[in-house]
N, C-alpha and C positions, 0 to 999 in steps of 0.2 A: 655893699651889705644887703643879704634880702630882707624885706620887708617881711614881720612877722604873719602876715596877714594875706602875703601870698600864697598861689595854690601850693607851691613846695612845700612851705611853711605849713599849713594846713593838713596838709595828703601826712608830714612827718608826725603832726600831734593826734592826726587820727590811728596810725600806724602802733601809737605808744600807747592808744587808749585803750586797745582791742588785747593787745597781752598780759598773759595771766602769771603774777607773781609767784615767788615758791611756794608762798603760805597758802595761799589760794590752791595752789594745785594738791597740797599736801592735805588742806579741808578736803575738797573733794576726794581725796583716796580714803580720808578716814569715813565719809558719807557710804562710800560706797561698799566701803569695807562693813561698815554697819548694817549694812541695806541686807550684805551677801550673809551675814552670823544669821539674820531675823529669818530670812527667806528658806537656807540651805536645810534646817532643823522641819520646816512644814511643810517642805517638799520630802524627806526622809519622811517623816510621820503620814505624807500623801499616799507615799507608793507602799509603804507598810499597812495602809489599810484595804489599798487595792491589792496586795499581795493575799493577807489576811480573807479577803470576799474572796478570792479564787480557789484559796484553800478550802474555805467552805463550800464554795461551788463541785468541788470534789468529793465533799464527804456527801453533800446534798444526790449528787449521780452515784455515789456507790450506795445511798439509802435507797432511789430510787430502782434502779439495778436489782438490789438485795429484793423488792418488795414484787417485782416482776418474775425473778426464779423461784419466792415462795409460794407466788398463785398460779404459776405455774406448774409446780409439780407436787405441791403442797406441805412441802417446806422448808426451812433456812437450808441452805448448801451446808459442807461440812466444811470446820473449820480446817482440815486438812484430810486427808485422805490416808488409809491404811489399809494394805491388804497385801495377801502372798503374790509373790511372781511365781507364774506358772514355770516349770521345770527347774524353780531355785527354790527349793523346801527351807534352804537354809539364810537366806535370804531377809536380813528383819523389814516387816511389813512396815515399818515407820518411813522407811525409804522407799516408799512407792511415793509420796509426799504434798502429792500436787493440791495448792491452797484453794480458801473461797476465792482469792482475786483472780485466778486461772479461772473459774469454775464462772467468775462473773463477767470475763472478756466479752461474749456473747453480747449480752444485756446493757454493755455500753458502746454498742456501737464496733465493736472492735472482732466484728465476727473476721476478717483478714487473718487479723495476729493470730485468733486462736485457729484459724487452720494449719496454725505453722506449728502448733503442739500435736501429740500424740498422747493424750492424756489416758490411751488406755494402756502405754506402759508406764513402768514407774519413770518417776522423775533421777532417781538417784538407781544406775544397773549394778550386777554384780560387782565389779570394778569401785564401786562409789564414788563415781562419778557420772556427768548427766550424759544418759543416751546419745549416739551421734546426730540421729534423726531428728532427735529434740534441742540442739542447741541453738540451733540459730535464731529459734521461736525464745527461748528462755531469756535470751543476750538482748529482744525487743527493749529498749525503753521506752514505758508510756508515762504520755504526759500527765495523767489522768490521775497517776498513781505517788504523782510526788508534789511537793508543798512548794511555792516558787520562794517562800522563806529562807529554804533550807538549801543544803549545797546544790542539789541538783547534778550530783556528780555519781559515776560509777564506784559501787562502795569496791565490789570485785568481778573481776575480769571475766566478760562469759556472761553475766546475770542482769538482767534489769532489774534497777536498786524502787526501794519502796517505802514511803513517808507512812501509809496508813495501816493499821493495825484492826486485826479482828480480835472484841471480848470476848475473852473464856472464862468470866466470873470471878468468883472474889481469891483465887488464887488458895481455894481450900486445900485439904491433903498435902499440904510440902507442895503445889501449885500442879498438880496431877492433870493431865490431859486427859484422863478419863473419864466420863461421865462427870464434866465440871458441871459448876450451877450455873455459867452466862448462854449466851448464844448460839459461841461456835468451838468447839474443843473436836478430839480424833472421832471421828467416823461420826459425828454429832447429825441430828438428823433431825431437829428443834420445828415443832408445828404452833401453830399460833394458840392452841390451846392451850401448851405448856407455857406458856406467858403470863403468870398468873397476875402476876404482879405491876399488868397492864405495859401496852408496846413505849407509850411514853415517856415511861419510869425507867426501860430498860436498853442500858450503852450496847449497840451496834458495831462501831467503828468508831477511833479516835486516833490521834496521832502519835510519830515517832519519829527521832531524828537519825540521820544518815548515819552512820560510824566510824569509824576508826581501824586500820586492819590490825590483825590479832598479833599481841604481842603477850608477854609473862613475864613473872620477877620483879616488874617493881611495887613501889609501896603503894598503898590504896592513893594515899596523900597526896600522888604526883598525874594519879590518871584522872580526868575527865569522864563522871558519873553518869552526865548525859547525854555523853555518847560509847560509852564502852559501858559491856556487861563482867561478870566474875561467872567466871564456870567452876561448878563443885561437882569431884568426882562423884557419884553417886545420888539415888535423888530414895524418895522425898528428901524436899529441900528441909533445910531447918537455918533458922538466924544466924546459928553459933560456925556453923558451916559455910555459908558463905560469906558472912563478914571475917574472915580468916582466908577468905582467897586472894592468893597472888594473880591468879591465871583470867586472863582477860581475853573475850573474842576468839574462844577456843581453835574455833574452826573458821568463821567467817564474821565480818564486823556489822552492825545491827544494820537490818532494812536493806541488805545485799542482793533479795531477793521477793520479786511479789510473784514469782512460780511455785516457789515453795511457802511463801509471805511466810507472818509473823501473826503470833497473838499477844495480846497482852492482859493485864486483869486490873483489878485496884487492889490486891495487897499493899499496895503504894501509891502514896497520892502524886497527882501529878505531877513533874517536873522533879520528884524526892531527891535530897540529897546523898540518899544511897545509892548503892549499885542495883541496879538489873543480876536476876541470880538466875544463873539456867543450871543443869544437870540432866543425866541421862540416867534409865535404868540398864545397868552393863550384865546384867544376868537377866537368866528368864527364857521362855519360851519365845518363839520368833516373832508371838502377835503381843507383845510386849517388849522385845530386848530393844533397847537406842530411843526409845520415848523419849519425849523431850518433856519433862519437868522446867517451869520458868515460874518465877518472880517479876513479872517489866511493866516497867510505870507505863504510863501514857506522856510525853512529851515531845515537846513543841517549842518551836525557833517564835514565836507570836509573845511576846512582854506581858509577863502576868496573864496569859491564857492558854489555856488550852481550848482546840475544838473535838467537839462529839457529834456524830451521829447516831440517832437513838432509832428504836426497831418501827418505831413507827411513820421516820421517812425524814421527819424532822430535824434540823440542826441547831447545835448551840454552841457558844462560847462560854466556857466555863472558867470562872475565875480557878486563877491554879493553885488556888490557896483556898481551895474550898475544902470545907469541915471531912474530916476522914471518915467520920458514919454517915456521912448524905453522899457522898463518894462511892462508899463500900457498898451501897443501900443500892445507888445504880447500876453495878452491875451483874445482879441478879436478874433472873426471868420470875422468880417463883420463892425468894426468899419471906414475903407478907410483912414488908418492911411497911411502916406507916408515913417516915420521911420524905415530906416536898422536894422537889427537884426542884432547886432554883431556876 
């Protein structure tokens, strides 16, 4: 018989000391399991805030940017471009198209990509489709121009898609491209003097999320507002008109393209639970026919915020539930609004 006390003996109670029961194992899984709930949520909320600063870092370089082409040539770019193609009389000048963010390639650093445009023809040829010479330049994705929030995906094939938005005001006239009251609208040509209503006060650029390709026929009920628009035939737009649209993403789904970009206004406050309402005017003379009349919030993949850049270079995050007249207030250049900008 061995002696309790020998080393076998011994070596066997030290063997039975060192293992770990199932309760014990099973503590430790629920430890760790608690560890991983605590931790997993403020590593999400980590990289949401680093996302979050990058995006700003974006709108901050396209303020910057912006403030470098206005002292340069002494003033805002156009929010998009309008004019005849020479030997097409008939030809509507809305599809010459090319946006401020083509206009701003330069000014960030990105003087490469913009040799790859031909911005002295139109963006959209006879055909209505993009020149041969100019695709390859169009289909660029920059980084620069999209929210790390957001998909970060090609909205359509061909085009480098686009998170940020140029203000064209408060989306007066049925949302008219014409002589708006914001920044940037067709053939706009905004100097620091018509800023009455001081560069602080007045929204620059703000965002917009990626889209959805175009589809039609179903009920409002079933599509996703913040990312699809409603197209109504005919513009000025009016409420009754396009809350009665079936037709979604007419032609291309929202932020498809920062060659031709996007504008947007505050008829709606950020992130609204409405649709986005675009329309065209389908008659008319060639330096008006296909206008693009819109309605489009400003929003944003960011919880409870939106970001803006405003004309004086500065950035903010603006709660998205902020008041619809300190909203509508920012973005005008020159409406003598009296309301603080949060």
């Amino acid at each position: 018989m061995t002696d309790a006390k020998s080393p076998a003996a011994r070596r066997r109670i030290f063997v039975r000391a060192r293992a770990f029961t199932l309760v014990e194992l099973l503590v430790v899984i629920a430890i760790i399991g608690v560890l991983v709930a605590l931790i997993l949520p403020a590593l999400q909320i980590s990289r949401e805030a680093a996302r979050r600063t990058q995006c700003l870092n974006n709108l901050k370089q396209l303020g910057v940017a912006l403030h470098v082409e206005a002292n340069t040539t002494g003033h805002f770019p156009a929010g998009k471009m309008a004019k005849a193609t020479p030997g097409f009389p008939t030809h509507p000048h809305s599809f010459f198209g090319w946006s401020v963010f083509a206009k701003l390639l330069p000014r960030l650093e990105k003087t490469n990509q913009y040799r790859q445009l031909n911005v002295e023809l139109p963006l959209y040829g006879p055909a209505l489709t993009v020149l041969p010479e100019n695709k390859p330049g169009v289909a660029q994705v920059i980084s620069e121009y999209l929210c790390p929030s957001d998909r970060a995906t090609v909205v359509s094939p061909g085009f480098g898609p686009l998170n940020y938005v140029a203000c064209s005001g408060s989306g007066k006239a049925g949302g008219s491209p014409f002589d708006a009251d914001g920044l940037f609208y067709l053939n706009s040509a905004v100097t620091w003097a018509k800023i009455k209503d001081g560069a602080s006060n007045t929204a620059a650029f703000s965002e917009s999320l990626l889209g959805d390709p175009n589809f039609t026929g179903k009920p409002q009920n079933t599509v996703d507002p913040q990312r699809n628009y409603v197209f109504a035939f005919g513009a000025p737009l009016n409420d009754t008109g396009c809350s009665n649209s079936v037709i979604y993403n007419f032609t291309e789904g929202r932020g498809y393209t920062w060659a031709g970009g996007s504008g947007y206004d505050h008829y709606l406050v950020p992130n609204s639970p409405r649709f986005d309402c675009h329309g065209n005017m389908m008659i008319g003379a060639m330096d008006v026919r296909y206008a693009g009349y819109s309605w489009r919030a400003a929003r944003s993949a960011h919880a409870g915020q939106v970001n803006v850049a405003l004309a004086d270079g500065s950035v903010r995050s603006m709660n998205a539930h902020v008041e619809a007249k300190v909203w509508l207030a920012l973005s005008t250049r020159n409406g003598g609004e009296t309301t603080a900008t949060p």
